[in-house]
N, C-alpha and C positions, 0 to 999 in steps of 0.2 A: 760343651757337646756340639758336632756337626751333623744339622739337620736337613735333611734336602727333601723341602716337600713340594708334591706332584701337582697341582691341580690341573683338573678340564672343564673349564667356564664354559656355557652359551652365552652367560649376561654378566654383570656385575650386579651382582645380587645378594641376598641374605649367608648364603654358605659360602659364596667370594669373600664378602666383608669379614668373614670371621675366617676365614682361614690367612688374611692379609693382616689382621687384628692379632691372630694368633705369632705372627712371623714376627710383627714390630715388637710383641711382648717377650716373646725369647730372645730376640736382641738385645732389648731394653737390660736383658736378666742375664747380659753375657755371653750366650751361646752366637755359635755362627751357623747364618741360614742361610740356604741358597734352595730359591723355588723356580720350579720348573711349570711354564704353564705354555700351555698349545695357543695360537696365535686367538687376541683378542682385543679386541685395541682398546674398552674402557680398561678392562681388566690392568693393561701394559700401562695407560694415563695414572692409573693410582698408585701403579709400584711405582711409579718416575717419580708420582706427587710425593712420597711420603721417604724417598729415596731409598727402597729395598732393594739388595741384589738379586734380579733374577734373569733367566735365560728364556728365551721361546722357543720352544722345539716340537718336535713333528710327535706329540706324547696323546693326541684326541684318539678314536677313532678303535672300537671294538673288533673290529676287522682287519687291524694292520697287527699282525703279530712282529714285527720289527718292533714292534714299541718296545718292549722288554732291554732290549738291547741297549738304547738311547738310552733308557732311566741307569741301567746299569752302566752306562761308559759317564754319564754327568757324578751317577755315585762313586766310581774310580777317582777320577780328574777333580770335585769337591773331597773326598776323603771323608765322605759325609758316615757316623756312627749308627744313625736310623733314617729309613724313608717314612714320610707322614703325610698320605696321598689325602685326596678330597674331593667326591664323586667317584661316579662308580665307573668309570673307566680307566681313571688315573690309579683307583683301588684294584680294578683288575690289572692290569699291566704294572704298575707300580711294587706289585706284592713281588711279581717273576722277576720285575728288574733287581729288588731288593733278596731274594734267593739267590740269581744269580751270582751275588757279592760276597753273599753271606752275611748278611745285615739284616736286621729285622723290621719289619714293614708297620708302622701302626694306621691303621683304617680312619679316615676320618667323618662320622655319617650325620647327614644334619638334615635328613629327613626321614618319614615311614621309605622304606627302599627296599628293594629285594637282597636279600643278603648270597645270591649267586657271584656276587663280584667280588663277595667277601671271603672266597674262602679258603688263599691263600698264606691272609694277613695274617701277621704274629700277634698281634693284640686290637680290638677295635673300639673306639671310641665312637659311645651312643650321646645324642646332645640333651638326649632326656630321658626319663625312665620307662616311659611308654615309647621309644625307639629302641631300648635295652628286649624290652620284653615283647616286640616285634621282633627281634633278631632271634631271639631267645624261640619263639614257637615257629620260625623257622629252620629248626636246630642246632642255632649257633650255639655254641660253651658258656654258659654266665660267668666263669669264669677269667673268660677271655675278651671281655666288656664289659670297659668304665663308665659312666654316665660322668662326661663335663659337660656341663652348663656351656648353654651360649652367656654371654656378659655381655654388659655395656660401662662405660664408665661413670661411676658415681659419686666422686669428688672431684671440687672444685670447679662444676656444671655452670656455663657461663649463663647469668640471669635474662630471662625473657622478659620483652614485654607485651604484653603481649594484646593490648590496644596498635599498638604503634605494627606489630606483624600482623592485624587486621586491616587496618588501613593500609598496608602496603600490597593488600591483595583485592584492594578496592571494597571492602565489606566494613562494616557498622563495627565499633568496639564494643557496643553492647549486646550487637545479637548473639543468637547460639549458635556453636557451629560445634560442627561434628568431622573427623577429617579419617583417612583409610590412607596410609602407604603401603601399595604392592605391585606386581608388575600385574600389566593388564592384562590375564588370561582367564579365564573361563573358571579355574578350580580353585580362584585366587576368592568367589563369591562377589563378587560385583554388581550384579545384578539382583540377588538379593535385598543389597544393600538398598538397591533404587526404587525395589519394590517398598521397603521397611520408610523409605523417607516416603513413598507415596502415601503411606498410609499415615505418618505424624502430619504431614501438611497440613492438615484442617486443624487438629492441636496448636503447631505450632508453625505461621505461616511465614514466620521472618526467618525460618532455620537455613544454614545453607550448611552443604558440607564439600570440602576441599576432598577431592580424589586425587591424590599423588602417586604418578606413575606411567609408565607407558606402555607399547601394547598392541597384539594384534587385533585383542576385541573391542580396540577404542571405538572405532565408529558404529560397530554396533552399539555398544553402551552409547553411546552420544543422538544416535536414534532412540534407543532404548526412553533414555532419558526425556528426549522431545515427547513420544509417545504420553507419558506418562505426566505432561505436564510439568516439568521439573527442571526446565531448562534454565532457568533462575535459580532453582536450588542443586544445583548437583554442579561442580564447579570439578571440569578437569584441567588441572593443572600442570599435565604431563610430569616427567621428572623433576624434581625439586631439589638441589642440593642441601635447599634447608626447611627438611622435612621434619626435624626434628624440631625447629621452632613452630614449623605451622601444630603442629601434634602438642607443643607445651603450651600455643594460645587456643587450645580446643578445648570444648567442653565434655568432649567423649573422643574415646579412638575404637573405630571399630575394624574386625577382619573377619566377617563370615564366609570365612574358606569352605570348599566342599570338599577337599580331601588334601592330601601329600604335603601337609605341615611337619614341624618338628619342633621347634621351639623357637616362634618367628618373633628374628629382633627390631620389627617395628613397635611388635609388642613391650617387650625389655626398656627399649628407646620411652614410649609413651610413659611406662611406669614409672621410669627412673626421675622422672617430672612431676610427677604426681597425678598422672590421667588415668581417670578411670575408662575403665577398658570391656568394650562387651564383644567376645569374640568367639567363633566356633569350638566347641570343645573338644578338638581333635589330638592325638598327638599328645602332645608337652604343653598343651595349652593350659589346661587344668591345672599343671605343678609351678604355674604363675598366675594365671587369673582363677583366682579361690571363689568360687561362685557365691557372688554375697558379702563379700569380706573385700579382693583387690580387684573388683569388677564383678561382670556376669559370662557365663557362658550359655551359648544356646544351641540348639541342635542343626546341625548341615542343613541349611537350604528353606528353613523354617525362616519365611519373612516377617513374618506377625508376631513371635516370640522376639525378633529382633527389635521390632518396633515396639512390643512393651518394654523391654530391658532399657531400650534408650531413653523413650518416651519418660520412662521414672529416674534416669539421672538427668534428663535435661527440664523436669520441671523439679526437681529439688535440688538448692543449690549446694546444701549442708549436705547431703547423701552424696554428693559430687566430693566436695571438700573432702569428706571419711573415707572414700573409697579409695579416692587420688594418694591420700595420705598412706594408707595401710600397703598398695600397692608401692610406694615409695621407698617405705622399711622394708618389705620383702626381697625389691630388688637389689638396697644395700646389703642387705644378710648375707643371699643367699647366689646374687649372681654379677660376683666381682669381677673383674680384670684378673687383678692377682690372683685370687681364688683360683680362674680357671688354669693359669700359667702356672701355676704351684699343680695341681693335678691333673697336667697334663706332664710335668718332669716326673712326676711318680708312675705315670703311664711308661715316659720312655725309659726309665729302670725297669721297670715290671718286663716289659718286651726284652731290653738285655739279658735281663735275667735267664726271661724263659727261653729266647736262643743261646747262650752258654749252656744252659741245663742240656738241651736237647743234641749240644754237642758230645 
């Protein structure tokens, strides 16, 4: 099958990587992809690194209605059979350029979002059940919306060490750390966070925890942090390309988001390691961290809840061990690679389908 999906990045971030994640796996699986993405220079660095085909075209911007046109002449010229947009501009524009063709558009949504961008598409993909059932009491079709999982990969995980990624971050192999990747903004809970270690400090005085990410609110948080005495424990590390080792030699991974989650795969990333995880229960968060079982969730913006849920995995090390564990097998279950490329081909049937029917 020829696939030509749309995106409109601001960053390289959680819904970039799975939408570039999704490209390599349908090629891996035979198909031919060709993605169309508005100018963005990490975004461009990881299609090179990973060697994707794709184009950068003038496809951003809610206000240019020429877009339509672009996604329809790249759909002409690839001879692409479905458009497979991601964010909600490339969904809005993406869906006209795929009508224009006569091709069916599949939506791709990886966060809570308003479903006004959606209402073009021929079929839409929700990344979790609680973004299904968000779209859903906005009156989208249940019908018309599969829940695929975001994934990560969970074979053949190269082994950590993860005294040796302590010391390479200048911290103790024995102390306890606790580590957060997401980008530095306000709704991402950050600050939360710095409250929740202000309040363990006196527990536990040797804790540090690695903040991985960057950011407009870094130097508030980085005063934030002074403030609060923490300038020792709260450790930002801006971008990390290996966040996923700092997260597998951690003793916890936390994300106390305040809203516009979906099914964040730093979260997936940590689990797939065995970390347990205490995270805001927004979203899709619950349909991986099982409060009690593969982590804890706690409530938006609550710092004190956050600081008991840690406080009790970072003084028991066995409750660490069964949690990390349990979260392990869940995310082999239930949130594969294949898994999601396998039911994402039965999405782009289902869209065939339903534009031949409607022919």
């Amino acid at each position: 099958m020829r696939v030509l999906h749309v995106i409109t990045p601001k960053r390289f971030s959680g819904g970039e990587l799975t939408a570039v994640d999704v490209c390599e796996e349908l090629i891996e699986r035979g198909h031919d992809v060709l993605i169309a993405t508005k100018p963005c220079p990490p975004v461009e660095a990881e299609l090179k690194r990973r060697g994707l085909p794709f184009r950068v075209a003038s496809v951003g911007n809610k206000f240019n209605p020429t877009v339509p046109l672009i996604v329809a002449g790249l759909v002409r010229r690839f001879g692409a059979e479905v458009v497979h947009t991601h964010h909600s501009t490339a969904s809005l524009w993406g869906s006209y350029g795929a009508w224009l063709t006569g091709v069916p558009c599949v939506s791709h949504v990886h966060a809570i979002n308003t479903s006004i961008w959606l209402l073009s598409a021929t079929h839409i993909i929700a990344c979790a059940e609680a973004v299904k059932t968000h779209l859903v009491a906005q009156g989208r079709r249940a019908d018309r919306i599969s829940v695929v999982y975001n994934a990560v990969e969970t074979d053949g995980l190269e082994p950590v060490d993860p005294p040796a990624v302590r010391r390479a971050l200048g911290l103790s192999p024995e102390g306890l750390l606790v580590s957060m990747a997401a980008h530095l903004s306000r709704r991402k809970g950050h600050a939360v966070l710095l409250e929740a270690l202000g309040r363990l400090r006196a527990g536990f005085p040797a804790l540090r925890c690695a903040i991985m990410g960057d950011g407009a609110e870094q130097e508030a948080l980085q005063q934030m942090a002074e403030r609060l005495g923490l300038a020792e424990t709260a450790l930002f590390l801006g971008y990390r390309s290996d966040a996923r080792d700092i997260m597998a030699a951690s003793d916890a991974v936390a994300l106390p988001s305040l809203e516009g989650e979906g099914l964040p795969l730093s979260l997936l990333e940590a689990a797939a390691r065995g970390r347990p995880i205490v995270a805001t229960g927004l979203a899709g968060v619950p349909e991986l961290v099982l409060d009690g079982e593969t982590g804890f969730t706690v409530a938006p913006g609550d710092a004190e809840e956050l600081a008991d849920r840690l406080g009790r995995l970072l003084a028991d090390a066995e409750l660490r061990e069964r949690v990390g564990a349990a979260a392990r097998e869940l995310v082999a279950r239930r949130f594969t690679r294949q898994g999601r490329a396998e039911a994402i081909e039965r999405v782009y049937e289902q869209a065939l389908a339903a534009k031949r029917g409607r022919r």
